[in-house]
MDAnalysis code that builds the backbone (N, CA, C; Angstrom):
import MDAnalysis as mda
import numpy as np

u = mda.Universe.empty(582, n_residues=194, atom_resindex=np.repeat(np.arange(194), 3), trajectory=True)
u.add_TopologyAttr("name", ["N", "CA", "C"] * 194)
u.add_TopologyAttr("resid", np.arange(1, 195))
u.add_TopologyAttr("resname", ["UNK", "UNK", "UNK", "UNK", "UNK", "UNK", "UNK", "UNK", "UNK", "UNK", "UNK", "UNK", "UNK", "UNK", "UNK", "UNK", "UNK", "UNK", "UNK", "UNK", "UNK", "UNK", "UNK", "UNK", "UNK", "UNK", "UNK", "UNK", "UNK", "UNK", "UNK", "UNK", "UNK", "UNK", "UNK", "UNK", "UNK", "UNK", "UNK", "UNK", "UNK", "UNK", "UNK", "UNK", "UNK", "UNK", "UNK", "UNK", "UNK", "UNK", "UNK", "UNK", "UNK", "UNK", "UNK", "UNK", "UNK", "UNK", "UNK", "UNK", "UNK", "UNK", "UNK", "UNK", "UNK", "UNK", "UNK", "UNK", "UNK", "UNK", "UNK", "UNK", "UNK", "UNK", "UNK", "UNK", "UNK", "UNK", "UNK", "UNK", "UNK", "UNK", "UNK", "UNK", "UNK", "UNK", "UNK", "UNK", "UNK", "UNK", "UNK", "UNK", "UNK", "UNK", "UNK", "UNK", "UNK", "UNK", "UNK", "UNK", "UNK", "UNK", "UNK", "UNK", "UNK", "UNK", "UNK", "UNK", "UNK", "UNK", "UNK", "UNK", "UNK", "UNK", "UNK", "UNK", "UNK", "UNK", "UNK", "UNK", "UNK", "UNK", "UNK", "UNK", "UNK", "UNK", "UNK", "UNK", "UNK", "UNK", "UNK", "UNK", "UNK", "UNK", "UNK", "UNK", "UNK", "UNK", "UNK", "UNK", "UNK", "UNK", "UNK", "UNK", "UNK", "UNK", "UNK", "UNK", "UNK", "UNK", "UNK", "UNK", "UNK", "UNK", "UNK", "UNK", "UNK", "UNK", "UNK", "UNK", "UNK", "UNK", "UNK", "UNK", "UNK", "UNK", "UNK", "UNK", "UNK", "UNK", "UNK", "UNK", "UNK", "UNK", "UNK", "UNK", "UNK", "UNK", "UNK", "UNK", "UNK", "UNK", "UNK", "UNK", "UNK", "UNK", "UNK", "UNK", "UNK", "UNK", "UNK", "UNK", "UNK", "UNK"])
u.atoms.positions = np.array([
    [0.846, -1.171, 0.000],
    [0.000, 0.000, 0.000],
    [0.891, 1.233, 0.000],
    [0.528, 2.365, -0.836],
    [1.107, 3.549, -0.829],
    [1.351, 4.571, 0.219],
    [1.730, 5.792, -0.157],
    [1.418, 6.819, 1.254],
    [0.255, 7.266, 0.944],
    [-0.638, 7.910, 2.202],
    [-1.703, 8.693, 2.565],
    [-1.869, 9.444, 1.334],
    [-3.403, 9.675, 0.463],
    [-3.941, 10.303, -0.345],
    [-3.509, 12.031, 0.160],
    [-3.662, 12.204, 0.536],
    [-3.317, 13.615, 1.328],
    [-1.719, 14.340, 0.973],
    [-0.317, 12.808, 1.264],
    [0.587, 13.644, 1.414],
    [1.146, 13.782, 0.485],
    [2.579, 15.015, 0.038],
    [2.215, 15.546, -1.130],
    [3.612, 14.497, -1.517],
    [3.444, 14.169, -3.012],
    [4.762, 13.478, -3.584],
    [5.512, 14.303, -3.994],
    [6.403, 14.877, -3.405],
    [7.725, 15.788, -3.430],
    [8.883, 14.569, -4.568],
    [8.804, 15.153, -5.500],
    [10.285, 14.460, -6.648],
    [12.057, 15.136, -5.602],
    [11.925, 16.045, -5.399],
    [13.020, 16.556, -5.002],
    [13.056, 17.773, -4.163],
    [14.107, 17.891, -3.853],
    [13.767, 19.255, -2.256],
    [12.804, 20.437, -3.033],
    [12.150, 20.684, -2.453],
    [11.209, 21.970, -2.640],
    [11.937, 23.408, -2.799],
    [13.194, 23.376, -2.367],
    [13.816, 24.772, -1.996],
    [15.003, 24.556, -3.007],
    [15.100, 23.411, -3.824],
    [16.199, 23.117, -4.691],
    [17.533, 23.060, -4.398],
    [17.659, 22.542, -3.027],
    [18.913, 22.428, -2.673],
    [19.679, 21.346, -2.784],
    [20.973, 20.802, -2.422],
    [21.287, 19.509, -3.018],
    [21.553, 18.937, -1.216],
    [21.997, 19.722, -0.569],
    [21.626, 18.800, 0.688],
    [20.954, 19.524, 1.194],
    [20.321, 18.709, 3.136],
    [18.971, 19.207, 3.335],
    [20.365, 20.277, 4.759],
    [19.190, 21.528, 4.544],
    [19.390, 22.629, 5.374],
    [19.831, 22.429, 6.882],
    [18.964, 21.071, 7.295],
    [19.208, 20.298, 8.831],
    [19.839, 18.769, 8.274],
    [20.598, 18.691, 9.904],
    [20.968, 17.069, 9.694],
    [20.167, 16.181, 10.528],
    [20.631, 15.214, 10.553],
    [19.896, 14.152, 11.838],
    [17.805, 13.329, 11.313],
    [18.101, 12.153, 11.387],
    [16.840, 11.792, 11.320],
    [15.508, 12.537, 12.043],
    [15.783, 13.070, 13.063],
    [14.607, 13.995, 13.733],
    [13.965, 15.359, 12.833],
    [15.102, 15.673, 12.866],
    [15.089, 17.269, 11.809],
    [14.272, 17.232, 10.137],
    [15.352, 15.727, 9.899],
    [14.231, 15.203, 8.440],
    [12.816, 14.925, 8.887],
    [12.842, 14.688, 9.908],
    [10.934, 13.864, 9.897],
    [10.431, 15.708, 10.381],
    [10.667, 16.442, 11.471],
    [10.019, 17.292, 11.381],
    [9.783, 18.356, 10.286],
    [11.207, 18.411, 8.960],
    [10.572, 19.117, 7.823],
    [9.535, 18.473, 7.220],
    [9.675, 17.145, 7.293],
    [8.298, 16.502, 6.237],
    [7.305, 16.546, 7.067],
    [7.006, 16.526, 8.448],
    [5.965, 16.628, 9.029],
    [5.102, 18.585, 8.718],
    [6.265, 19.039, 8.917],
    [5.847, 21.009, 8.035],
    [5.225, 20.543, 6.621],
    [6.053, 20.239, 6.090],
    [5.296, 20.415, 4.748],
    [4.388, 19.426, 4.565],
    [4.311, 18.464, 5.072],
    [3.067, 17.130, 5.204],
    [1.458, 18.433, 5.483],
    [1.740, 19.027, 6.940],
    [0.863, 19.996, 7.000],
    [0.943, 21.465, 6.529],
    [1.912, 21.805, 6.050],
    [1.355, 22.956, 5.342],
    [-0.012, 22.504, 4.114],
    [1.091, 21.684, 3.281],
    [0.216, 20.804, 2.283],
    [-1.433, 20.820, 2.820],
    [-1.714, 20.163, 3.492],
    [-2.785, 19.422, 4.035],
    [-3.964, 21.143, 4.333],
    [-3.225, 21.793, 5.225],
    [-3.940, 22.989, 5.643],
    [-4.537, 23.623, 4.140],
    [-3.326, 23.864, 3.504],
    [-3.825, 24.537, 2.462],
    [-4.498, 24.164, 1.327],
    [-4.641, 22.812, 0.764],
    [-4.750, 21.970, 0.230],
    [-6.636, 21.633, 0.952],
    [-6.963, 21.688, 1.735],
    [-8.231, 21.488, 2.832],
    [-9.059, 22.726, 2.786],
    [-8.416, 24.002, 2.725],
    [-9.330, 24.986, 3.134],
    [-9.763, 25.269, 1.318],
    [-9.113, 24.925, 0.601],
    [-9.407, 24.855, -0.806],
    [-10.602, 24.094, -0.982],
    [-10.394, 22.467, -1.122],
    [-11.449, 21.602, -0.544],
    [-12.822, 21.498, 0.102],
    [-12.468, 22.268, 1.534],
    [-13.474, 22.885, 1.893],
    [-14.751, 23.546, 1.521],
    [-14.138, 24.654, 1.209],
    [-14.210, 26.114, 0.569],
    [-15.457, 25.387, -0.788],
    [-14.672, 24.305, -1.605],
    [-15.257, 23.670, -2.796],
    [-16.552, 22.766, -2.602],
    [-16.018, 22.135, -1.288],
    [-17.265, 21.090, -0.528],
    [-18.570, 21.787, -0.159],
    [-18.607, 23.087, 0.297],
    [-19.488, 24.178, 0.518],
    [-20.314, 24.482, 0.019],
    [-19.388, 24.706, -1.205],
    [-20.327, 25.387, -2.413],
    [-21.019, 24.148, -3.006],
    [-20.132, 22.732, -3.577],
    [-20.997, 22.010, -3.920],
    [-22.301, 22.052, -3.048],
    [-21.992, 21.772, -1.682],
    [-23.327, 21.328, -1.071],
    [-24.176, 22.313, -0.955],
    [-23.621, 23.676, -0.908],
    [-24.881, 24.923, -1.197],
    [-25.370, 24.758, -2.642],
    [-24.801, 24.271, -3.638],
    [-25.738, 24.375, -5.479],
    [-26.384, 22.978, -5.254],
    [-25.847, 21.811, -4.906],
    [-26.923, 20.479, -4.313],
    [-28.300, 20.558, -3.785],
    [-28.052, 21.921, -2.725],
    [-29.311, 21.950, -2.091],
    [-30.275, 22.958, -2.874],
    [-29.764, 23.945, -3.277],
    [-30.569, 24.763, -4.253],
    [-31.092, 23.785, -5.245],
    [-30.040, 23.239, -6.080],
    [-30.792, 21.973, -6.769],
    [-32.218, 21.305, -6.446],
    [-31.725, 20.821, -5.596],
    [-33.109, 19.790, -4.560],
    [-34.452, 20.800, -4.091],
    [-33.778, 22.349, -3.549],
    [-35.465, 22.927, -3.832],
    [-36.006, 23.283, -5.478],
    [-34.747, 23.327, -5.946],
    [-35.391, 24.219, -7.413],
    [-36.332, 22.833, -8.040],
    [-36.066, 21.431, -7.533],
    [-36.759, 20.222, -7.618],
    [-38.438, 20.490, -7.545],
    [-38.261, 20.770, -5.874],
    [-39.225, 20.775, -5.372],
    [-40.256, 21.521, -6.090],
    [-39.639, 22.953, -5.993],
    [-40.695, 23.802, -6.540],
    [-41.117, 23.993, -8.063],
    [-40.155, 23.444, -9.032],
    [-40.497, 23.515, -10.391],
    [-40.779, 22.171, -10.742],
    [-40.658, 21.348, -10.218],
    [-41.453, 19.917, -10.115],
    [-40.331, 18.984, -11.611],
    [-39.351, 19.668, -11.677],
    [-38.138, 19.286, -13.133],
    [-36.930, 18.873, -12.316],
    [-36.289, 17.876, -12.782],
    [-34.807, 17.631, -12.448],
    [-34.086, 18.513, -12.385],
    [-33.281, 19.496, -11.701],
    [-32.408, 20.334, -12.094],
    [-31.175, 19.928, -12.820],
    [-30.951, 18.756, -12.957],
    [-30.002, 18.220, -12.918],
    [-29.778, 17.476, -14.582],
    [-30.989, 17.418, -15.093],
    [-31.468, 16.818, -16.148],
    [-32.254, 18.200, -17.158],
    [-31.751, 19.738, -17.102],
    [-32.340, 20.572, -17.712],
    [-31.608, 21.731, -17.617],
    [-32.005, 22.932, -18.090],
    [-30.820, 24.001, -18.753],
    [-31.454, 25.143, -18.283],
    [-31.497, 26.348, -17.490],
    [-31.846, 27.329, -17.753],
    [-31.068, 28.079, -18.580],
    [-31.271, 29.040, -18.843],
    [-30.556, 30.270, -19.256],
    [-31.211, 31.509, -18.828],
    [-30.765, 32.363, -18.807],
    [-31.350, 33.979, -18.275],
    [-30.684, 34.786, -18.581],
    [-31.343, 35.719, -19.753],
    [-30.901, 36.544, -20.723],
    [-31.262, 37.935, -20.318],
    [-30.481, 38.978, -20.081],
    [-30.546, 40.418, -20.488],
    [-30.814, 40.641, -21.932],
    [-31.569, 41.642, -22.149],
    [-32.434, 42.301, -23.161],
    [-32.317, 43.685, -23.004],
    [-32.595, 44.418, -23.807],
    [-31.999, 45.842, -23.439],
    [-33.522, 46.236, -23.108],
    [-35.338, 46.055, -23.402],
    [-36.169, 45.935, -22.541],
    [-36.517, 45.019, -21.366],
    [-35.382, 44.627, -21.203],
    [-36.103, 43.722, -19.823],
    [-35.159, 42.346, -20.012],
    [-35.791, 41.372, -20.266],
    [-35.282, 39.606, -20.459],
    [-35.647, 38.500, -20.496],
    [-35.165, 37.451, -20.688],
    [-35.877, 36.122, -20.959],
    [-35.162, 35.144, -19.717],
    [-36.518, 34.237, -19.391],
    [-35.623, 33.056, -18.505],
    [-36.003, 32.031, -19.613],
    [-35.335, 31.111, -20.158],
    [-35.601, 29.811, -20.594],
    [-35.109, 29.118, -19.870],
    [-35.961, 27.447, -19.807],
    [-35.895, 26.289, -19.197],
    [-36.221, 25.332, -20.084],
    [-35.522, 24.903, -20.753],
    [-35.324, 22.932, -21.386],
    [-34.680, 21.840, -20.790],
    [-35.806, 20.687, -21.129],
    [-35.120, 19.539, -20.645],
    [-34.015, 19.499, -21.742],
    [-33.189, 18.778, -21.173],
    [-32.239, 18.200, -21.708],
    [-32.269, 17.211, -22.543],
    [-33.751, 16.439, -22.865],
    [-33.930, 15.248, -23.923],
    [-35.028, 15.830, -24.287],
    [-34.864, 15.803, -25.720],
    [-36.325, 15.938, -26.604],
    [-37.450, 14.677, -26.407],
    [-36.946, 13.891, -25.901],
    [-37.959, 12.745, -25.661],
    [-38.671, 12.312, -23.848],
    [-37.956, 13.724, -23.083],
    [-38.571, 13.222, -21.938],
    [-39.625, 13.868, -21.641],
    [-40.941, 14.423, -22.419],
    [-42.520, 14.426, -22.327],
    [-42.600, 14.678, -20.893],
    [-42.363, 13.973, -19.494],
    [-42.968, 14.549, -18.628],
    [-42.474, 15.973, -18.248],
    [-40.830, 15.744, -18.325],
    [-40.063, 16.678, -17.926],
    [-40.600, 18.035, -18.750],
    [-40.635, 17.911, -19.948],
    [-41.257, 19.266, -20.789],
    [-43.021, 19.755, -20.346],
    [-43.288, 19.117, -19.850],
    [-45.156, 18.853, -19.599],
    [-44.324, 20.026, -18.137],
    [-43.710, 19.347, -16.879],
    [-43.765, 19.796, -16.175],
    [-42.767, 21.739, -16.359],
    [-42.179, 21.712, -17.330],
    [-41.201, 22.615, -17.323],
    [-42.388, 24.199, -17.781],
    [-43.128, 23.675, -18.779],
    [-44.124, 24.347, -19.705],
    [-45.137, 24.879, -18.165],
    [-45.774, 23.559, -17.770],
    [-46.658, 24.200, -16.444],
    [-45.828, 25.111, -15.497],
    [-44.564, 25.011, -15.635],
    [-43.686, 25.566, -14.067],
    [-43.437, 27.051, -14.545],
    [-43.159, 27.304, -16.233],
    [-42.833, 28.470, -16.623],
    [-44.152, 29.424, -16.526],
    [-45.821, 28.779, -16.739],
    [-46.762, 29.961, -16.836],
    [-47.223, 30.258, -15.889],
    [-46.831, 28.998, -14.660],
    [-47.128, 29.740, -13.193],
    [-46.386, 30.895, -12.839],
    [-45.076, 30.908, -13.252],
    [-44.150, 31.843, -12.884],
    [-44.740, 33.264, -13.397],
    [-44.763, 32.940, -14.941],
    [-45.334, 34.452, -15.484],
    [-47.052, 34.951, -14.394],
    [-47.245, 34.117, -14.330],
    [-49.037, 34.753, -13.742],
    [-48.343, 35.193, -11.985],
    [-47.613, 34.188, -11.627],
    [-47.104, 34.640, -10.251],
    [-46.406, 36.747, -10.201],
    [-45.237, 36.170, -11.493],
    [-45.190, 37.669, -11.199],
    [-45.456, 39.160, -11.732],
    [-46.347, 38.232, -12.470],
    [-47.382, 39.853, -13.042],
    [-47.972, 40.214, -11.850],
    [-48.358, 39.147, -10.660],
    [-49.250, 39.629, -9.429],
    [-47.967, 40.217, -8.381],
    [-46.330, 39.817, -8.848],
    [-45.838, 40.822, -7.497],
    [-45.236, 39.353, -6.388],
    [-45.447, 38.512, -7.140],
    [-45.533, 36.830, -5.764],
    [-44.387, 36.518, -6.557],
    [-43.147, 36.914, -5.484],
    [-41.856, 35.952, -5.960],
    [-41.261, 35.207, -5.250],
    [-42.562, 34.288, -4.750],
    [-42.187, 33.803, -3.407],
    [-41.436, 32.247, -4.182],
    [-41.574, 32.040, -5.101],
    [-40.850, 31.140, -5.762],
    [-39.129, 30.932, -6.069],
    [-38.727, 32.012, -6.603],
    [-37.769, 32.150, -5.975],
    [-36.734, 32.451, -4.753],
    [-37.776, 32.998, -3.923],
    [-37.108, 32.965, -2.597],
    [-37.272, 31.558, -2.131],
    [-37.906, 30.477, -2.211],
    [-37.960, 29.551, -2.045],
    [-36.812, 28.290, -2.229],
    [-36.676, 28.727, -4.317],
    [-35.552, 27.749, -4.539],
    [-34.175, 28.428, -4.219],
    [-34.281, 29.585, -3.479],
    [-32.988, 30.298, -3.122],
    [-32.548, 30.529, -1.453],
    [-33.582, 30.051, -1.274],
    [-33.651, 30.304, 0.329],
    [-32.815, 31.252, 0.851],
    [-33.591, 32.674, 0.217],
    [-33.137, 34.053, 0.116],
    [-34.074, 35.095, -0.499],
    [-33.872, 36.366, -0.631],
    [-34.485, 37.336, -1.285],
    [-33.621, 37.192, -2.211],
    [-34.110, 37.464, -3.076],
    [-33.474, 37.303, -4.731],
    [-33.295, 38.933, -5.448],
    [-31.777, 38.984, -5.628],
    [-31.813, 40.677, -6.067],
    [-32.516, 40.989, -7.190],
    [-33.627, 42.263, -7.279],
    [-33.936, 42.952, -8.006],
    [-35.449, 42.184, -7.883],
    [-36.094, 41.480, -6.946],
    [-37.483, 41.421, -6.834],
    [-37.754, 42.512, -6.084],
    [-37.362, 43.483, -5.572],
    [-38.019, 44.668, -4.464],
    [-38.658, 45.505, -5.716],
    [-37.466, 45.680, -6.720],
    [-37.864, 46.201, -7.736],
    [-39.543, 46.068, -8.688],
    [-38.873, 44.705, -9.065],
    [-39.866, 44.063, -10.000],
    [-41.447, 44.079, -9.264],
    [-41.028, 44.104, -8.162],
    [-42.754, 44.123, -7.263],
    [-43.266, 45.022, -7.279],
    [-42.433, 45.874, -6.879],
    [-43.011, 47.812, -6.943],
    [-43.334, 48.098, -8.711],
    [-42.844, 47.712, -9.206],
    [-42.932, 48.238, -10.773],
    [-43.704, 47.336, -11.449],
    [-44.171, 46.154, -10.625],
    [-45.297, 45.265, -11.503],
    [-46.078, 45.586, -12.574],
    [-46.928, 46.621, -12.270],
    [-47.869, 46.819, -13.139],
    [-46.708, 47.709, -14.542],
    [-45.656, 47.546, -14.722],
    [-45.226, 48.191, -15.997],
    [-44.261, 47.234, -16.812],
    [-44.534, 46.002, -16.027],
    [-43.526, 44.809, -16.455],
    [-44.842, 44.014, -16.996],
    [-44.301, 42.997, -18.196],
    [-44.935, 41.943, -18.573],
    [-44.386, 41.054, -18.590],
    [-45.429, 39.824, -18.458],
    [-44.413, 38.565, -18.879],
    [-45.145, 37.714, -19.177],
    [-44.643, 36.770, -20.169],
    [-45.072, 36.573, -21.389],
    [-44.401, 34.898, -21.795],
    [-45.385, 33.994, -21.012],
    [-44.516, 32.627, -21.068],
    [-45.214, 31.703, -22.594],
    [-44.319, 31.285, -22.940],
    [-44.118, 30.207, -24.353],
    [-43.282, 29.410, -24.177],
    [-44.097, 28.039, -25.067],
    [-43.862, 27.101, -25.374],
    [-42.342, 27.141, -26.360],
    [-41.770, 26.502, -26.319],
    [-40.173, 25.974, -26.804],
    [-40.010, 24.679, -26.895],
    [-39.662, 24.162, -27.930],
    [-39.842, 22.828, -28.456],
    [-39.173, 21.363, -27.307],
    [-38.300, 21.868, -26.369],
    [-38.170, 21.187, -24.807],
    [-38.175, 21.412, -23.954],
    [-39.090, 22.621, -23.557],
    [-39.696, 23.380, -22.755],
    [-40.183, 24.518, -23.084],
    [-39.997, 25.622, -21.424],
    [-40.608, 26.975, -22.628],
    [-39.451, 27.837, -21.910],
    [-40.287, 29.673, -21.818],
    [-39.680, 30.322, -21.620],
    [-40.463, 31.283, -21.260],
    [-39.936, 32.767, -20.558],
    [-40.847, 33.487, -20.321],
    [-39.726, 34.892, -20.501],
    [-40.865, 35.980, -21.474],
    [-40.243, 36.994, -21.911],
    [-40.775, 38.089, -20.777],
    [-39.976, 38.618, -19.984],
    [-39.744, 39.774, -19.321],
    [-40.201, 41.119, -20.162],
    [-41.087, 42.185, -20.494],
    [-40.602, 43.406, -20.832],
    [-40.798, 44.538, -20.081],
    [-40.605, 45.633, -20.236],
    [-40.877, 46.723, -19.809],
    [-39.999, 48.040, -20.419],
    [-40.716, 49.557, -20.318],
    [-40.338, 50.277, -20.624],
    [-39.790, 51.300, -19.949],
    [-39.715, 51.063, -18.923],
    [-39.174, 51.635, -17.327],
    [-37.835, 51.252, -17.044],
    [-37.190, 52.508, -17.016],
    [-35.207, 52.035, -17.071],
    [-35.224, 50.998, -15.465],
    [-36.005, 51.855, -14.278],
    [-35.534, 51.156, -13.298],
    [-36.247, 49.714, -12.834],
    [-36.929, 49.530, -13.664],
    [-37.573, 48.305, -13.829],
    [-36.918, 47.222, -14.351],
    [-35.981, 47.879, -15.419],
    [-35.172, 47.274, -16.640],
    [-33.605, 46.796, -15.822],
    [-33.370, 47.592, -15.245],
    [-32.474, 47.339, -13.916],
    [-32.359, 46.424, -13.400],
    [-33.818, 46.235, -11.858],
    [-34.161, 45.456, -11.349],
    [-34.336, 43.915, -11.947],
    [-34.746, 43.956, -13.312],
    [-35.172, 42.690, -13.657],
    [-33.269, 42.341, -14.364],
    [-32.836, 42.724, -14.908],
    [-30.836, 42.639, -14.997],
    [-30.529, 42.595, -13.860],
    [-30.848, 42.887, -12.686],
    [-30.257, 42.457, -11.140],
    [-30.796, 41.013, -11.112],
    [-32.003, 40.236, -11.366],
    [-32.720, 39.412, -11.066],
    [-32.051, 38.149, -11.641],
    [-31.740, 38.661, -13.265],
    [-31.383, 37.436, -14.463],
    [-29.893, 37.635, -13.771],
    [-28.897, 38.514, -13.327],
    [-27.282, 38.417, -13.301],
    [-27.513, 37.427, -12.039],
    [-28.022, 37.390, -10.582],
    [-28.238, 36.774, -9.758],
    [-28.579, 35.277, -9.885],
    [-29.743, 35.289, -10.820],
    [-29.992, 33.615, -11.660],
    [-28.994, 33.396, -12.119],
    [-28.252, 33.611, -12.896],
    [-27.011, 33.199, -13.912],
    [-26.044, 32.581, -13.015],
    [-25.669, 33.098, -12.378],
    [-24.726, 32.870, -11.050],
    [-25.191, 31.832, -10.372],
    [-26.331, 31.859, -9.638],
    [-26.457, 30.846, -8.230],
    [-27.112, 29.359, -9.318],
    [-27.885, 29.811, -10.434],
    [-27.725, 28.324, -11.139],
    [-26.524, 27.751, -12.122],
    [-25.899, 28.439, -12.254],
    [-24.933, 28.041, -13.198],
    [-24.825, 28.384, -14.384],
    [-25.613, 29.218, -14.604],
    [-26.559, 29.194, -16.176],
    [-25.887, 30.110, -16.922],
    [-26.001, 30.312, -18.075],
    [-25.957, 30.603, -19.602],
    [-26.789, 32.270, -19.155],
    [-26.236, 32.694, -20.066],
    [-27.002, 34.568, -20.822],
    [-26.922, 33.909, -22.064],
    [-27.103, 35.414, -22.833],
    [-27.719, 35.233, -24.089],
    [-26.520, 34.319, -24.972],
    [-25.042, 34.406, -24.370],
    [-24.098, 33.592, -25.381],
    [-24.246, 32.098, -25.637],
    [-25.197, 31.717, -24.609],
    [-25.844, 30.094, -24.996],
    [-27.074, 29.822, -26.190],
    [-27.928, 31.127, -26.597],
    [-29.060, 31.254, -27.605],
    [-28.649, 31.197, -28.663],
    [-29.623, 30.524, -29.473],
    [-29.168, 30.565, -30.607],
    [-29.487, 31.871, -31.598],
    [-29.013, 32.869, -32.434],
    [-29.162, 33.701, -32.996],
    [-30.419, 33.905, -33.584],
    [-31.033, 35.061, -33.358],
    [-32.362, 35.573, -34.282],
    [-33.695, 35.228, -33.404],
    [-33.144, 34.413, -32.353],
    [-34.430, 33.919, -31.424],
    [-34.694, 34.458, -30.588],
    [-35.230, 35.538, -30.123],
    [-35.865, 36.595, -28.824],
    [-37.228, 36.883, -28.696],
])
């Protein structure tokens, strides 16, 4: 059996020297025991740091489950800036999985009817947070539309408005989506389609 997954395989002195700086078997085990844990410390809080986040986008995953009733895991958003406003699209990922598109299509026109009324309690939900640029979008409801369609593996829902700070708020909303799902702007669309 090898050494510990952890410790680091050093080819040759680290400091490029040709003998070591200390003598004596003690002195050797306590430099490799330093750099065994420097390694390890720094090497861990990286790790960490990575383990975190997976398990914070896992769990967002698992509500965005819940509440859009779609695999997150098995489908695509994207969330596009528009210079009136923007688009969220949502496709499954297989043209042949029928429920997944059935459920993606129902999940997108609840959304539009939810927030023509000002109710973004949906995303605070799959975010388990206030979501930037709904303070906005609520107050300015009545000058925003939205406008959900069908898309051949799911749909989508077109954002507009003619109100700069509306237009804002809802670009605070889509830059925030983009980020905490992973997702695509407009450089994932295909051309001529808005």
């Amino acid at each position: 059996m090898g050494p510990p997954a952890f410790a680091p395989q050093l080819k040759r002195d680290p400091l490029g020297a040709h003998k070591p700086s200390m003598t004596g078997t003690h002195a050797k085990g306590m430099s490799a025991v330093a750099l065994i844990l420097a390694f390890t410390t720094c090497g861990g809080r990286g790790d960490s740091g990575a383990r975190q986040a997976d398990t914070a986008f896992a769990a967002m995953q698992a509500r965005g489950q819940m509440v859009m009733g779609v695999d997150q895991y098995a489908s695509a958003h994207v969330f596009e800036d528009l210079e009136d406003g923007g688009r969220i699209v949502l496709d499954a990922d297989s043209a042949i999985d029928a429920a997944a598109i059935v459920a993606i299509r129902h999940h997108m026109r609840d959304i539009a009817v939810a927030f023509r009324a000002g109710d973004f309690a949906r995303p605070f939900d799959v975010h388990a947070q206030v979501v930037p640029g709904t303070a906005i979008m609520m107050a300015r409801r009545t000058q925003i539309t939205y406008e959900a369609s069908d898309r051949p593996r799911g749909a989508e829902v077109r954002i507009r408005t003619k109100d700069a700070a509306a237009v804002a708020g809802i670009h605070a909303f889509l830059a925030f989506q983009r980020t905490a799902h992973h997702a695509a702007g407009h450089e994932a669309m295909s051309s001529g389609v808005h």
